[in-house]
DOLOMAR-166866 format. One record per residue: residue number from 1; x, y, z of N, C-alpha, C in turn. Coordinates in nm, 2 decimals. Layout:
<rs>
+-----+--------+--------+--------+--------+--------+--------+--------+--------+--------+
! seq !    n_u !    n_v !    n_w !   ca_u !   ca_v !   ca_w !    c_u !    c_v !    c_w !
+-----+--------+--------+--------+--------+--------+--------+--------+--------+--------+
! NUM !      X !      Y !      Z !      X !      Y !      Z !      X !      Y !      Z !
...
+-----+--------+--------+--------+--------+--------+--------+--------+--------+--------+
</rs>
This chain:
<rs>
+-----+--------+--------+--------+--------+--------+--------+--------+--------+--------+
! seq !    n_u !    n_v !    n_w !   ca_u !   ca_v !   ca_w !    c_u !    c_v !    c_w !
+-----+--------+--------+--------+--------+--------+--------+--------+--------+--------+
!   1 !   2.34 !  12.23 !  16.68 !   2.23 !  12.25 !  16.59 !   2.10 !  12.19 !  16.64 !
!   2 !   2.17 !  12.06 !  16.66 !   1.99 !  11.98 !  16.73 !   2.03 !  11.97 !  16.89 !
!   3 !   2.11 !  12.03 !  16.94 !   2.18 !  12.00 !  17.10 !   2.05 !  12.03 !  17.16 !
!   4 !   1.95 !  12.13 !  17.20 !   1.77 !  12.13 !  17.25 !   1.68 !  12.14 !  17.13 !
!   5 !   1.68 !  12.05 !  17.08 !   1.58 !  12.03 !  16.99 !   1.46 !  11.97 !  17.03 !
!   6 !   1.36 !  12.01 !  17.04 !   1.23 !  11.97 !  17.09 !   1.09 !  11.90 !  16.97 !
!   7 !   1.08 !  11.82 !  16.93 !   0.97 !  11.83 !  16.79 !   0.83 !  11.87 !  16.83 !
!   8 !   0.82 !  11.86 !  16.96 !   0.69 !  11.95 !  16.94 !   0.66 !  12.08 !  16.95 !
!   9 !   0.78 !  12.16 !  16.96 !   0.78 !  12.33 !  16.98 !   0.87 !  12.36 !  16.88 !
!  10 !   0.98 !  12.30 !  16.80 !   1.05 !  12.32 !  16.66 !   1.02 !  12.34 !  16.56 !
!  11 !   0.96 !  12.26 !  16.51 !   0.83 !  12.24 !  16.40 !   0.77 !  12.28 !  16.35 !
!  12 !   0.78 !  12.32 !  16.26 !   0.66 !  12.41 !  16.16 !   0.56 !  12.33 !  16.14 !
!  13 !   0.57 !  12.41 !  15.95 !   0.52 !  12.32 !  15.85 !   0.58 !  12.19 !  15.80 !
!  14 !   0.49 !  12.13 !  15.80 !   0.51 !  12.02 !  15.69 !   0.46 !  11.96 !  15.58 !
!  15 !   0.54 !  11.94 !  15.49 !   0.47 !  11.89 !  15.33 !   0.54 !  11.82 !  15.28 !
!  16 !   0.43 !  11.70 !  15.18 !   0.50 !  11.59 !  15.15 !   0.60 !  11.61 !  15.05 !
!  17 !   0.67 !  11.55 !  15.02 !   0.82 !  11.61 !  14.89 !   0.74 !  11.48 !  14.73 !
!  18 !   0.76 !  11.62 !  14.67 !   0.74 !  11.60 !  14.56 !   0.83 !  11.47 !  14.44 !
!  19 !   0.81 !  11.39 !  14.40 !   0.90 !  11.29 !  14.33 !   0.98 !  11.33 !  14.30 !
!  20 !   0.98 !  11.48 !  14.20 !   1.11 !  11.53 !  14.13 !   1.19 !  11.57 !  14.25 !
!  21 !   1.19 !  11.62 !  14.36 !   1.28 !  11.70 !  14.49 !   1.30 !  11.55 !  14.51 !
!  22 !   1.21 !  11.44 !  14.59 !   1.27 !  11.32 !  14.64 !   1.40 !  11.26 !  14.55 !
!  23 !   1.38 !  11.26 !  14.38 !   1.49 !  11.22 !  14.34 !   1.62 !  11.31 !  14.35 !
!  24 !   1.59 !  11.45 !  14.36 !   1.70 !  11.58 !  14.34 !   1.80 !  11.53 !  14.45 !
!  25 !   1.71 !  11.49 !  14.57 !   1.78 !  11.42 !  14.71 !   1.86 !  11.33 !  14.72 !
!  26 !   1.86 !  11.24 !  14.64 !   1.87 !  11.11 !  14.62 !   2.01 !  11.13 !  14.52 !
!  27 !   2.00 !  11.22 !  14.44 !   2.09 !  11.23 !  14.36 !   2.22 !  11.33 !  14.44 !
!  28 !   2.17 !  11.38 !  14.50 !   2.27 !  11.46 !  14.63 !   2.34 !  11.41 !  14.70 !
!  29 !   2.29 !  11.30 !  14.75 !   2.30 !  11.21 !  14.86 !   2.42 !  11.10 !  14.79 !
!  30 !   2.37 !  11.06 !  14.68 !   2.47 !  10.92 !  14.56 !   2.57 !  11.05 !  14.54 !
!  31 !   2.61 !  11.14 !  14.51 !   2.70 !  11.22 !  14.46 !   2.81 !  11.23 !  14.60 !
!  32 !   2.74 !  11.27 !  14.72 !   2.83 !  11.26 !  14.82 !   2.93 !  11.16 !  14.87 !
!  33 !   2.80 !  11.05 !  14.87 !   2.84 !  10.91 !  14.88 !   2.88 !  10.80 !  14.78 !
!  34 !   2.97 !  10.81 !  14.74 !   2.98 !  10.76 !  14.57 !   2.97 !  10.57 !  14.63 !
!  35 !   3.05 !  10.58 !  14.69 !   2.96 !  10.39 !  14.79 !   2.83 !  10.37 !  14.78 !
!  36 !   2.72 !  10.45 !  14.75 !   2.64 !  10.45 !  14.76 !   2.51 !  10.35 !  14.64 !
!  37 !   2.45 !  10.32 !  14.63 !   2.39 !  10.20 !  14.54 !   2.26 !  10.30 !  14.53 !
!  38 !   2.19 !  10.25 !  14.39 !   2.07 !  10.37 !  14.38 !   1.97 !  10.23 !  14.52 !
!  39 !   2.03 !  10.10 !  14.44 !   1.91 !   9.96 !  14.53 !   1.87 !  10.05 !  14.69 !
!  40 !   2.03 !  10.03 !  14.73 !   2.00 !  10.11 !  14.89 !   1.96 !  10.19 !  14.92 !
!  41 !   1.97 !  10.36 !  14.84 !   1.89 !  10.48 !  14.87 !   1.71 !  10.42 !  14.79 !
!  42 !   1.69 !  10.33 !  14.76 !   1.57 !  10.32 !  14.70 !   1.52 !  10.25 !  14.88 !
!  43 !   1.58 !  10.17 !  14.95 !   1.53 !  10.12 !  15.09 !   1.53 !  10.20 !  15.17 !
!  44 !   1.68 !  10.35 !  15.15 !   1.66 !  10.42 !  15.25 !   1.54 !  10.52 !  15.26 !
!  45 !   1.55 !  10.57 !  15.12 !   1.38 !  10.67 !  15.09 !   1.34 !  10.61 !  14.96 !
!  46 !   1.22 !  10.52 !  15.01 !   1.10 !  10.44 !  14.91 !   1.03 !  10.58 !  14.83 !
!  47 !   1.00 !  10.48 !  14.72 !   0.92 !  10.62 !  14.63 !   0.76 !  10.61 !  14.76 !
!  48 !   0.74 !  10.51 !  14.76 !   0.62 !  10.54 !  14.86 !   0.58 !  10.46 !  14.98 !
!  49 !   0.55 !  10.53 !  15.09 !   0.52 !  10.67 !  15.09 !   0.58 !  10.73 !  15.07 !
!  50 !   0.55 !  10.83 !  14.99 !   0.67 !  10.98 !  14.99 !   0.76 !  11.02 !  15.11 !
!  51 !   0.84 !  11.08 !  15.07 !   0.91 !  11.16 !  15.22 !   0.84 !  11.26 !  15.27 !
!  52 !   0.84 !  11.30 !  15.41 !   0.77 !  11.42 !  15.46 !   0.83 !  11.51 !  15.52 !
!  53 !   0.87 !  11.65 !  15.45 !   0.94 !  11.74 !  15.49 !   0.84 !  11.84 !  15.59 !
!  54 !   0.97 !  11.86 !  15.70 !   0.96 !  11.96 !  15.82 !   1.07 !  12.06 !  15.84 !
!  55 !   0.95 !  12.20 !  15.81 !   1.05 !  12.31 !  15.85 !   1.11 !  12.33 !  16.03 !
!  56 !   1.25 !  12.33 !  16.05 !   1.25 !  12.33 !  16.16 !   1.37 !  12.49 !  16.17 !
!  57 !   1.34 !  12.58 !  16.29 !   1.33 !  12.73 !  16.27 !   1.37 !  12.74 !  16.12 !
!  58 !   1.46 !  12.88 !  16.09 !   1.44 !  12.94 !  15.95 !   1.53 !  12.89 !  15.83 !
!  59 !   1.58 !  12.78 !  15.88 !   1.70 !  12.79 !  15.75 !   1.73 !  12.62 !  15.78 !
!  60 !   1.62 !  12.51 !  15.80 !   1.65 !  12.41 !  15.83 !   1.55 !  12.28 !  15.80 !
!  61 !   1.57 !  12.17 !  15.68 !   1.47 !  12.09 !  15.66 !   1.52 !  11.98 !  15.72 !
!  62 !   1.42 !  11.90 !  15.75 !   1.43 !  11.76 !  15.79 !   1.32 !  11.65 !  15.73 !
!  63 !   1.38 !  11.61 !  15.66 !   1.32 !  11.48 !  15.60 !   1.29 !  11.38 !  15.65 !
!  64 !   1.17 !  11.31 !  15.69 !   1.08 !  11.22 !  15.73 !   1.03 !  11.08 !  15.73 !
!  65 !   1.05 !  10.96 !  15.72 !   0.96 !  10.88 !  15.61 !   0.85 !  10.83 !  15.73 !
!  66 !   0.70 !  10.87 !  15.63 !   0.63 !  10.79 !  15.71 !   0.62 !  10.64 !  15.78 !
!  67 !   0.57 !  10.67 !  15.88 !   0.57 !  10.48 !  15.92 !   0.41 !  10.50 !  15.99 !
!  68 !   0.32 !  10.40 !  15.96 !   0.22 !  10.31 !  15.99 !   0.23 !  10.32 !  16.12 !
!  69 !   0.09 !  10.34 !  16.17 !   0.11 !  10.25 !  16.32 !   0.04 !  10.12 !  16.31 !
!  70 !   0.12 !  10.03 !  16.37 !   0.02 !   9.89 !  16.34 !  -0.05 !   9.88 !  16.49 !
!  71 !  -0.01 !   9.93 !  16.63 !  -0.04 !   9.91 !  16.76 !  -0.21 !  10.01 !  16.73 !
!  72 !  -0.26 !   9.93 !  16.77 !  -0.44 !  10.01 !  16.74 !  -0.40 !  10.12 !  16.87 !
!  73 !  -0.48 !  10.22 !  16.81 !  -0.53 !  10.35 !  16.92 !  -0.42 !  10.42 !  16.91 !
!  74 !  -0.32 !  10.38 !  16.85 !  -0.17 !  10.43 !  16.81 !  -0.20 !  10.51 !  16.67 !
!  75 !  -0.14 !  10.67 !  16.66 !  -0.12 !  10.76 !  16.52 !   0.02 !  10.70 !  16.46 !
!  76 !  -0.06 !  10.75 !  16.31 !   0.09 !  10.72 !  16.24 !   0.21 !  10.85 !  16.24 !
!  77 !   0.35 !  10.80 !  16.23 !   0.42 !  10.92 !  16.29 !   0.53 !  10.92 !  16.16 !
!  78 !   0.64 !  11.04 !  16.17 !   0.76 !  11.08 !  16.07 !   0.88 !  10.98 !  16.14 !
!  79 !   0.95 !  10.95 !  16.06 !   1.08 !  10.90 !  16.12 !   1.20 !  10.97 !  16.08 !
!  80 !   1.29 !  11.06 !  16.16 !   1.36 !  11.13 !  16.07 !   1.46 !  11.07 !  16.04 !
!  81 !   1.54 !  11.09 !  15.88 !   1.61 !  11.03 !  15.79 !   1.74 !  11.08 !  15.75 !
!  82 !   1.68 !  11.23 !  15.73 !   1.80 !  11.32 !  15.62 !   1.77 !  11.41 !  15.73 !
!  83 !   1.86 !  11.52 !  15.73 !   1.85 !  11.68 !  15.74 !   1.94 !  11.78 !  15.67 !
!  84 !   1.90 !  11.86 !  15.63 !   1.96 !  11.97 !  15.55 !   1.94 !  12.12 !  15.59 !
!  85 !   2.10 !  12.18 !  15.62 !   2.02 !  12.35 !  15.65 !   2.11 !  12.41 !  15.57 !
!  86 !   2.04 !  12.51 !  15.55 !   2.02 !  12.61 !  15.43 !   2.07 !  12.54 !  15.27 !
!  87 !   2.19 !  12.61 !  15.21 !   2.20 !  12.49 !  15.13 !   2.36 !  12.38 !  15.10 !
!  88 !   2.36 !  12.39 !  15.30 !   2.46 !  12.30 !  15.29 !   2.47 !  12.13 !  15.25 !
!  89 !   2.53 !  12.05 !  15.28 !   2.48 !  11.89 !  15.26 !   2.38 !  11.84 !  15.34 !
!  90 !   2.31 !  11.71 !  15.27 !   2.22 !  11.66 !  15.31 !   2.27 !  11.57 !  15.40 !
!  91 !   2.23 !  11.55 !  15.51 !   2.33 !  11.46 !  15.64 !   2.20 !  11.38 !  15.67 !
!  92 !   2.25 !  11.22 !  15.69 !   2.23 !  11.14 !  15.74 !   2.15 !  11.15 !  15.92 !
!  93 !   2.07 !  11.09 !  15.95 !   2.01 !  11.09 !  16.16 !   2.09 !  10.97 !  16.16 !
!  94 !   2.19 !  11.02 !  16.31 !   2.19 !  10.91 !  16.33 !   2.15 !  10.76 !  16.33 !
!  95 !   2.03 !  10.78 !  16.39 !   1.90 !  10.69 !  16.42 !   1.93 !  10.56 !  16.27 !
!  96 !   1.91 !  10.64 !  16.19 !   1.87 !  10.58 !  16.05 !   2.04 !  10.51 !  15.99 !
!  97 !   2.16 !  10.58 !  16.07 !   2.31 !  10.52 !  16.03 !   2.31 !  10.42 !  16.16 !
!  98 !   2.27 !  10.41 !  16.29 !   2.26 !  10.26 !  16.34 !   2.15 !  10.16 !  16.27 !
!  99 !   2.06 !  10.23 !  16.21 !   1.96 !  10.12 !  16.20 !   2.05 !  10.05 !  16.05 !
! 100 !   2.11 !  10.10 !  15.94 !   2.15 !  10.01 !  15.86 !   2.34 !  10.04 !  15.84 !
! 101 !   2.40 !   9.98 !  15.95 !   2.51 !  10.00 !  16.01 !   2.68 !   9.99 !  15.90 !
! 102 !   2.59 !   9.89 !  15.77 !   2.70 !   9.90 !  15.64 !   2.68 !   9.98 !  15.54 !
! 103 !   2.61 !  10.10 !  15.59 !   2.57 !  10.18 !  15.49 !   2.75 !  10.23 !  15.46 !
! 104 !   2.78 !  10.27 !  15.34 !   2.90 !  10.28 !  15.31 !   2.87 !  10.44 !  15.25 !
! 105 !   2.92 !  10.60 !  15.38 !   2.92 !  10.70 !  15.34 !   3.01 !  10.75 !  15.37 !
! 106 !   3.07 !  10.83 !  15.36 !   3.20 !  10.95 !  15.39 !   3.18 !  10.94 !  15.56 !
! 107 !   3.32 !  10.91 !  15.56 !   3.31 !  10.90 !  15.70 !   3.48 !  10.93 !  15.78 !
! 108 !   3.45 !  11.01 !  15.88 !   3.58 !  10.99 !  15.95 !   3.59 !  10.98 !  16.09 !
! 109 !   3.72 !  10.94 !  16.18 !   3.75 !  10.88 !  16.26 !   3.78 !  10.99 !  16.34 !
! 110 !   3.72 !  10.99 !  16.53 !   3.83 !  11.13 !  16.59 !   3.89 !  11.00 !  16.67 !
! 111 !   4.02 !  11.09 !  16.73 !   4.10 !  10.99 !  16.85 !   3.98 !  10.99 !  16.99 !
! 112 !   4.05 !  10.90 !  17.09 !   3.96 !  10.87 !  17.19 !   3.93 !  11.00 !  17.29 !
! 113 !   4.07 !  11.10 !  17.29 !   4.06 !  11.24 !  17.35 !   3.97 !  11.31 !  17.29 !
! 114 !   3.90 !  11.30 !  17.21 !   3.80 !  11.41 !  17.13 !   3.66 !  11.37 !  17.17 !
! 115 !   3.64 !  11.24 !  17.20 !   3.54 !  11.19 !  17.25 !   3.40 !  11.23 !  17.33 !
! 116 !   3.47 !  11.23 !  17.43 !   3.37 !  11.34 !  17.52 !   3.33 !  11.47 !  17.51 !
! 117 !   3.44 !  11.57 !  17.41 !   3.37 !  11.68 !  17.40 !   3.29 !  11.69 !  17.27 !
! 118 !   3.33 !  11.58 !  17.21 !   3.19 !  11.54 !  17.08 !   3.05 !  11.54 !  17.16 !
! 119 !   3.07 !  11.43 !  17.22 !   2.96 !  11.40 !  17.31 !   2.84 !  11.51 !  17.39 !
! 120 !   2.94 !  11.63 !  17.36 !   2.89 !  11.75 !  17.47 !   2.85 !  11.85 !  17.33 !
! 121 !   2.90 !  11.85 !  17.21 !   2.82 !  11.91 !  17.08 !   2.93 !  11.98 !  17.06 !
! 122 !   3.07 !  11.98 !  17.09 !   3.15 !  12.06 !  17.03 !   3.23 !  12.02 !  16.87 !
! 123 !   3.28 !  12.08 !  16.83 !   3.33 !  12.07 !  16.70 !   3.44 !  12.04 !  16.71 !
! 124 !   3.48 !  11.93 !  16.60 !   3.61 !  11.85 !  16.59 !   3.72 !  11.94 !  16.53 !
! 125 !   3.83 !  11.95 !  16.62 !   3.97 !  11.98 !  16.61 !   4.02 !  11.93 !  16.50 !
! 126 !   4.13 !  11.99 !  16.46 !   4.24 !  11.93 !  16.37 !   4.31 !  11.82 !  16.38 !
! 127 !   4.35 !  11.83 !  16.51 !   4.46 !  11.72 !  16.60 !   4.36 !  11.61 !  16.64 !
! 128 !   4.23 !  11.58 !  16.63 !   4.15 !  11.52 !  16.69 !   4.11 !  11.39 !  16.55 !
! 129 !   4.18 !  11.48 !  16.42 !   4.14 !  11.36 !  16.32 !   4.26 !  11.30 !  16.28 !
! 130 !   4.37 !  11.40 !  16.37 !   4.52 !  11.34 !  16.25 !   4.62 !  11.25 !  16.38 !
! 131 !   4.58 !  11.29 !  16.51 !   4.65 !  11.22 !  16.61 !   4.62 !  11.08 !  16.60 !
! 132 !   4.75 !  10.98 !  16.64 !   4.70 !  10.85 !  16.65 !   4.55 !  10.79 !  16.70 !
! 133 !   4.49 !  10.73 !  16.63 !   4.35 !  10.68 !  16.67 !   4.24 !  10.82 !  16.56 !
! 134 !   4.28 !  10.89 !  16.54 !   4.22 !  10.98 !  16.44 !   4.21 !  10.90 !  16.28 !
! 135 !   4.13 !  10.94 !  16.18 !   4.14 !  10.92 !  16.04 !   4.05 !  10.96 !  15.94 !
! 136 !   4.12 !  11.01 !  15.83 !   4.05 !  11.04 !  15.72 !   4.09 !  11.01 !  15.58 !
! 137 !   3.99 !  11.01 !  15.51 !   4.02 !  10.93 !  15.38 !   4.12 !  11.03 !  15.30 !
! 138 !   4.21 !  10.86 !  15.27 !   4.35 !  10.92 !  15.21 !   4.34 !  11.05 !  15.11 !
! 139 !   4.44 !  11.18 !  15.10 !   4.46 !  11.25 !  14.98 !   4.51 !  11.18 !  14.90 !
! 140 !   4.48 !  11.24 !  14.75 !   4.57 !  11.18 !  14.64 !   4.64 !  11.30 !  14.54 !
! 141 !   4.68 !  11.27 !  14.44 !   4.71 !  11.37 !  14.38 !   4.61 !  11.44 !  14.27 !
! 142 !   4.49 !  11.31 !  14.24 !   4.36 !  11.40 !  14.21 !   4.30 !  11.52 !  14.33 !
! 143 !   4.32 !  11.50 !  14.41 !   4.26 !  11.58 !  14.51 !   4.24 !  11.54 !  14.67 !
! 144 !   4.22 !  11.61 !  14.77 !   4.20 !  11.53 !  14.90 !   4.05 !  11.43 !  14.86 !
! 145 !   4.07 !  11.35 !  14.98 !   4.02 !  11.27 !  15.03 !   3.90 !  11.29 !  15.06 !
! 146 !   3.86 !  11.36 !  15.11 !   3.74 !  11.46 !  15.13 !   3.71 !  11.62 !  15.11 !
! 147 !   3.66 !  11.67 !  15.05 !   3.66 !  11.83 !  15.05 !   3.59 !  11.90 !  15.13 !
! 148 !   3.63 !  12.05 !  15.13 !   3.56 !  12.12 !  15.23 !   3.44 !  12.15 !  15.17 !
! 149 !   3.37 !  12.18 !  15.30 !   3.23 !  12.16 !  15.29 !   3.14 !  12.00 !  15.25 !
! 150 !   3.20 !  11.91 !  15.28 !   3.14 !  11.75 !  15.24 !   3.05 !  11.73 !  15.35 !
! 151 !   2.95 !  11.65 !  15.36 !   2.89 !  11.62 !  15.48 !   2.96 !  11.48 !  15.50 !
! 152 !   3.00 !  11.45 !  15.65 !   3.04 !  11.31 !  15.68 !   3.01 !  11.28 !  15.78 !
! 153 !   3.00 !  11.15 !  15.80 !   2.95 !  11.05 !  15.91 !   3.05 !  11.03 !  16.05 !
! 154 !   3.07 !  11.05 !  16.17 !   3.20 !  11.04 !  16.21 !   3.17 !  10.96 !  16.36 !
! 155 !   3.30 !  10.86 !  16.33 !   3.31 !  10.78 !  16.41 !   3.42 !  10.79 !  16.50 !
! 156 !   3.43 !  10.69 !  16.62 !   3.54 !  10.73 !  16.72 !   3.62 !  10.61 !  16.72 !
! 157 !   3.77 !  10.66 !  16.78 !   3.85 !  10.55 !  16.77 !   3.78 !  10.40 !  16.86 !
! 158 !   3.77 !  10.32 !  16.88 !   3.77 !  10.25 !  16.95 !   3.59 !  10.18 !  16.98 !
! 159 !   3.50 !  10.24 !  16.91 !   3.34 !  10.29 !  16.87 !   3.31 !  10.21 !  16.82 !
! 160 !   3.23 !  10.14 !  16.79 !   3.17 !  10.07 !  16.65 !   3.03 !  10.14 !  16.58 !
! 161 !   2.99 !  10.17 !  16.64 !   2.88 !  10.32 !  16.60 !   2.95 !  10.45 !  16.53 !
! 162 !   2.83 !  10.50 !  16.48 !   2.87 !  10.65 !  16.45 !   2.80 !  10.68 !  16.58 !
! 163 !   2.91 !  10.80 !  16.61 !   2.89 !  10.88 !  16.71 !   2.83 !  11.02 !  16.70 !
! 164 !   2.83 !  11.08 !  16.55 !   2.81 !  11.24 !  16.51 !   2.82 !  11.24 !  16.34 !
! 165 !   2.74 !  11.37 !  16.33 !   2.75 !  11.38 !  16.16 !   2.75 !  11.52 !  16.15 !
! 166 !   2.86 !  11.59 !  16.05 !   2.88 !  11.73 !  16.05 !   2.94 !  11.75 !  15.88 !
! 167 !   2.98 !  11.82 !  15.92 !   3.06 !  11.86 !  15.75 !   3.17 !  11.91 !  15.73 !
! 168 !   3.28 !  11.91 !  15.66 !   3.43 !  11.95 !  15.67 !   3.39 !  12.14 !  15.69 !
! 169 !   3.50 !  12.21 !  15.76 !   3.49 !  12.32 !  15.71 !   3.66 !  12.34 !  15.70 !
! 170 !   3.76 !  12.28 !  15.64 !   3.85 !  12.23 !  15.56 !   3.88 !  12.11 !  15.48 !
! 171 !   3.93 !  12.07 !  15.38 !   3.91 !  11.98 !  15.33 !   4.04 !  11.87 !  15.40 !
! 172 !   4.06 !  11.78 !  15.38 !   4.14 !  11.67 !  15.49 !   4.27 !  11.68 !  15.42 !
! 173 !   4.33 !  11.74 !  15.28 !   4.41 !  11.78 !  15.28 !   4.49 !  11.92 !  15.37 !
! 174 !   4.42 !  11.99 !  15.40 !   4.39 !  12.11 !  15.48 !   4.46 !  12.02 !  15.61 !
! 175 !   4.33 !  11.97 !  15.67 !   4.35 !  11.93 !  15.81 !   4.50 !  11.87 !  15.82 !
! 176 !   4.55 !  11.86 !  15.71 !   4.69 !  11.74 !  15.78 !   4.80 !  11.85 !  15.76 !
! 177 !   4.74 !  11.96 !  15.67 !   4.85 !  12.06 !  15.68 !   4.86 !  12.13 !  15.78 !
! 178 !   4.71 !  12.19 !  15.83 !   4.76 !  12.30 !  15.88 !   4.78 !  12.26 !  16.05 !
! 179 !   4.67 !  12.12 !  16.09 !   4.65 !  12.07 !  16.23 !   4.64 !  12.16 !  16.34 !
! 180 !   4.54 !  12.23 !  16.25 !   4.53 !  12.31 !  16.40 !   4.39 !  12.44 !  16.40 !
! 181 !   4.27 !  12.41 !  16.46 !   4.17 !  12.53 !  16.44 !   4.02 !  12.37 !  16.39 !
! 182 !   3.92 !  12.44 !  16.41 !   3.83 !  12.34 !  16.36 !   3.81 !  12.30 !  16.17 !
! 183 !   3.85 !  12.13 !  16.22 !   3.85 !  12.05 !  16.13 !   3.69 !  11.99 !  16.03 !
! 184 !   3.59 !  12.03 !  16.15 !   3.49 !  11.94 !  16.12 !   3.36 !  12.05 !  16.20 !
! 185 !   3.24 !  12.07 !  16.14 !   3.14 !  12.16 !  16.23 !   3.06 !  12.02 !  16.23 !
! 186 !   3.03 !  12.01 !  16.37 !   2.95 !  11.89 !  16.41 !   2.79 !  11.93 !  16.42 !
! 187 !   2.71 !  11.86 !  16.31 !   2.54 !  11.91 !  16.30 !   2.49 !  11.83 !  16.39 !
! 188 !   2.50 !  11.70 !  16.48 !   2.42 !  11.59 !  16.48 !   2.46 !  11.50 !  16.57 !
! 189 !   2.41 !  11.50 !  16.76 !   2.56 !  11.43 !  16.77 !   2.46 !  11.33 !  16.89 !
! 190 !   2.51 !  11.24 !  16.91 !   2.47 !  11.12 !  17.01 !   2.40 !  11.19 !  17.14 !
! 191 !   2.26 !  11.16 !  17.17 !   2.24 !  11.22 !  17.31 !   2.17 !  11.32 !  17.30 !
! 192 !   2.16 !  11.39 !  17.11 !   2.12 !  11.54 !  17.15 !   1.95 !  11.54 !  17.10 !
! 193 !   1.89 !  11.61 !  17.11 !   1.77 !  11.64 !  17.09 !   1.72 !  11.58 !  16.98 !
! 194 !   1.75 !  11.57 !  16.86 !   1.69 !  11.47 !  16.79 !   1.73 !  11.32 !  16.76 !
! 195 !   1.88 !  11.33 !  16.85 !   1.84 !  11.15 !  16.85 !   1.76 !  11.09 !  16.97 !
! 196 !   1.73 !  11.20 !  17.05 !   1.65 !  11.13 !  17.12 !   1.48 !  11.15 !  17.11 !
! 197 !   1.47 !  11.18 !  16.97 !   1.33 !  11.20 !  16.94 !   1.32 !  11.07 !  16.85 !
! 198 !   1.23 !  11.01 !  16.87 !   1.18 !  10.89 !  16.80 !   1.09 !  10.91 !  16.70 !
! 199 !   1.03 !  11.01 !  16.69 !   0.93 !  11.02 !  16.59 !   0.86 !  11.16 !  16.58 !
! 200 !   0.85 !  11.20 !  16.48 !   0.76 !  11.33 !  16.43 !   0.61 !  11.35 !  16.40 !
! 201 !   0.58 !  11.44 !  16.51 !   0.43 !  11.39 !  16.43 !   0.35 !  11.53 !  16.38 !
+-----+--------+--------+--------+--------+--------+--------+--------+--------+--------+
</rs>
């Protein structure tokens, strides 16, 4: 998704988000992440400055928060936060999951074999969450652990970082049944075009 992402030829429009949409977000975001504290999403998106949404091609927003420049002769720039396409989940930058590293969101584990082809933007296997060094939050008999279509945070065996952020396209009950076919579509992944963008302008 962001594997050549460029922000100065990606980029549309941009407009600032309205209070009511910034809370709609917020409340999307606490619903995914039930760990989640309103205190914290109040640090991660302050009512002000508002957030600054960017259309990126047709079917893709990216949420922003301004930042100041305090270096004189320096512009002030976007920092991206969230992204959302079409009207799947609202996913986390990485950027913004190293910068506050106990953020407590849906998250799962691949084994060390999955590693590198993460790394390269491919999409997580079945066997890649359930083989040793793999993990996902327990099923219960209310329901799996995670459902399909969830957006999650995903980390590697042996990692202390998040490495990628995607969203189920089975739910982790699924994955332990069927083990086999893609577990996970990977939106977001270490190395790729927008984590290596620092700033929107």
């Amino acid at each position: 998704m962001f594997r050549k992402f460029d922000p100065d030829n990606d980029v549309s429009t941009s407009t600032q988000v309205k209070a009511s949409v910034q809370r709609a977000l917020k409340s999307q975001i606490m619903e995914a992440n039930p760990a989640l504290t309103d205190e914290t999403l109040d640090v991660l998106m302050p009512k002000k400055p508002p957030l600054i949404q960017y259309k990126v091609g047709p079917h893709m927003m990216l949420y922003c928060r301004h930042v100041d420049s305090e270096a004189e002769g320096t512009s002030a720039s976007d920092f991206p936060v969230f992204f959302q396409q079409r009207d799947g989940p609202i996913l986390p930058t990485l950027k913004l999951i190293h910068m506050y590293p106990d953020l407590q969101m849906t998250s799962v584990t691949v084994d060390k074999g999955a590693i590198p082809f993460l790394l390269g933007g491919a999409n997580i296997m079945c066997p890649g969450l359930t083989n040793p060094g793999g993990s996902m939050p327990e099923d219960t008999e209310e329901g799996p652990g995670v459902e399909n279509g969830a957006g999650i945070v995903i980390f590697a065996e042996g990692k202390e970082h998040a490495i990628a952020v995607g969203f189920m396209t089975m739910s982790s009950a699924e994955i332990r049944q069927k083990n086999k076919g893609i577990g996970v579509e990977v939106s977001h992944f270490l190395g790729d075009g927008l984590y290596l963008s620092d700033e929107i302008h």
